[in-house]
Phi, psi and omega in degrees: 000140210252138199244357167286119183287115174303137198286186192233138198290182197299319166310304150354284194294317169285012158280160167273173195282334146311342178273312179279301155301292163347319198264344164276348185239018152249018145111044179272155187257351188282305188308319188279294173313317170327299182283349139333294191308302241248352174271334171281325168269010182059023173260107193079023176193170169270128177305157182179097182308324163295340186286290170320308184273340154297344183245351177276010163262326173321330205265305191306310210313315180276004164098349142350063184343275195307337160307300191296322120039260162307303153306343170269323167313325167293336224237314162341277187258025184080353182286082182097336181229183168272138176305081188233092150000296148340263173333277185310284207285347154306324192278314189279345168282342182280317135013246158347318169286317174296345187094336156340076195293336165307314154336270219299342172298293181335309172309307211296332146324279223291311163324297195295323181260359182087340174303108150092016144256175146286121152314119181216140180261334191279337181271322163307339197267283197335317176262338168298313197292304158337322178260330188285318190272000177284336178121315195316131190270307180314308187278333169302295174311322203267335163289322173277333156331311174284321157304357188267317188245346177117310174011160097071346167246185168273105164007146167189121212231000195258307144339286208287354180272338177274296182323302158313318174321288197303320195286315189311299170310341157280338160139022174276133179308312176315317207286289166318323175280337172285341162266348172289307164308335186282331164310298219257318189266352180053056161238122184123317172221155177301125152306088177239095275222351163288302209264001160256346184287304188293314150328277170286022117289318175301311172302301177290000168280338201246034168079349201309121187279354198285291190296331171307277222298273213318314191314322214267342197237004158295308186278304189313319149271354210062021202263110151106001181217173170261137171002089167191134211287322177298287202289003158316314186276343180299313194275309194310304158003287161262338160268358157301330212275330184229029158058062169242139215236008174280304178319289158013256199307304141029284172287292196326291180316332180266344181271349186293277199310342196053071158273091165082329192202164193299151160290144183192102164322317199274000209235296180283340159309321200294324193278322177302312174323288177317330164249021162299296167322332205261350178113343169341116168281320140339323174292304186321325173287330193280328204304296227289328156330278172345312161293332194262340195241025165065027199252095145103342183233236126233113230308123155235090177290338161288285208287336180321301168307321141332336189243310139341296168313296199296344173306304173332304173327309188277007163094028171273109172333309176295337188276332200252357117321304152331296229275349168278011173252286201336310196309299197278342149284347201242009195040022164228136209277169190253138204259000000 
């Protein structure tokens, strides 16, 4: 829910708050929103939310954009009014209609999840593209998303690769890292695979773990960069480190081979564990390996089986093999 406070104009802002309440309470509506503002940020007053949402409805009643705004944020979060959903999306649609671009996401939330609404996606795209055209990087992104999966929109992978574009060149991580795939995967766009290698740095400098790993699997095959297994594991690393779990299994592979780092088993559990656990079925399978051959652990053919199961579960060929040479040494079937 997007929470940016609109600024208060300049005339405005050089009154003082005595100054202010006058010119609101003969019915300026700029004035009135100010002191809205200023009852809502304690600034020049003791802050106080019923007050602040009393004069930004005074202000929205007269068409105050950025008041109606402001006021579907109170109705929103409880702020000053009682919570009602209803209420707020009447204030960001008069809001919204006006060009408000914060209004018009927040609508289009409401649309996408259905809250104090009927779910409608097509109404949701109609106001992400409103706000998306404004320049707003959440609604850019958020748009390609629907272009992405179909959503309320018609499938368009070329759009949603344009979108992903526009947010990204503002610096959102996600956006970067989904025009890096789109790049990388040539959907949407020409496969070019130099220029997602470029993405998913600009993302992963900005923390992003999605984009640490793939980055960690660019050096790691060589794609779009030359080969090369230390900065795989440098990238794997930091993004196992913030619980990705792809990242994990990654490392974990790379400290079993002594890949990018000396070998070291007791390591690569630690690592395999950690994306067993989150449900990896591959981790699950290697763990469960680990177990059977002693690597890094001390041989348990009981937790082996155990690891080996839960992989089987998720349809892994390999876990479910194990587990039918175990079957048939041991003459009992696996239920």
């Amino acid at each position: 829910m997007k929470k940016r406070f609109q600024t208060i104009h300049d005339t405005v802002r050089e009154l003082s708050v005595a100054e202010l309440r006058k010119a609101a309470k003969q019915g300026d509506p700029e004035a009135q929103f100010g002191l809205g503002v200023c009852y809502s940020s304690g600034e020049g007053v003791r802050q106080d939310n019923t007050k602040a949402a009393k004069w930004f409805l005074r202000a929205a009643r007269q068409g105050h954009a950025d008041a109606q705004f402001r006021l579907g944020l109170c109705y929103a979060n409880g702020n000053g009014v009682k919570k009602n959903h209803t209420e707020a999306i009447q204030w960001y649609r008069k809001a919204a209609e006006q060009g408000c671009i914060d209004a018009q996401f927040n609508l289009a939330l409401y649309y996408a999840s259905g809250r104090g609404i009927p779910q409608d996606y097509a109404q949701a795209a109609l106001w992400y593209r409103k706000a998306a055209e404004q320049g707003d990087a959440d609604a850019q992104f958020n748009l390609a998303l629907l272009y992405d999966d179909g959503t309320g929109v018609e499938q368009d992978e070329a759009e949603a690769a344009r979108w992903f574009r526009k947010a990204a060149k503002q610096g959102d991580p996600k956006a970067q890292f989904n025009f890096a795939v789109c790049c990388a995967n040539g959907t949407g766009v020409t496969q070019d695979y130099a220029k997602a290698l470029r993405w998913y740095r600009r993302a992963a400098r900005q923390g992003a773990p999605d984009a640490e790993c793939n980055l960690g699997v660019c050096y790691a095959d060589g794609r779009g960069v030359k080969k090369d297994y230390r900065k795989a594991m440098k990238w794997f690393r930091k993004a196992a480190r913030q619980g990705d779990a792809i990242a994990q299994f990654n490392l974990a592979t790379g400290y079993y081979r002594g890949e990018g780092v000396e070998q070291d088993c007791a390591e690569a559990v630690k690592w395999f564990l950690k994306a067993a656990e989150q449900g990896d079925a591959d981790a699950q399978f290697h763990l469960g390996l680990c177990y059977e051959n002693g690597s890094g652990v001390k041989p348990d053919p009981v937790e082996a089986i155990q690891w080996y199961r839960k992989a089987a579960q998720q349809d892994h060929a390999d876990a479910r093999a194990r587990l039918e040479r175990y079957n048939r040494e041991s003459g009992s079937p696996e239920k």
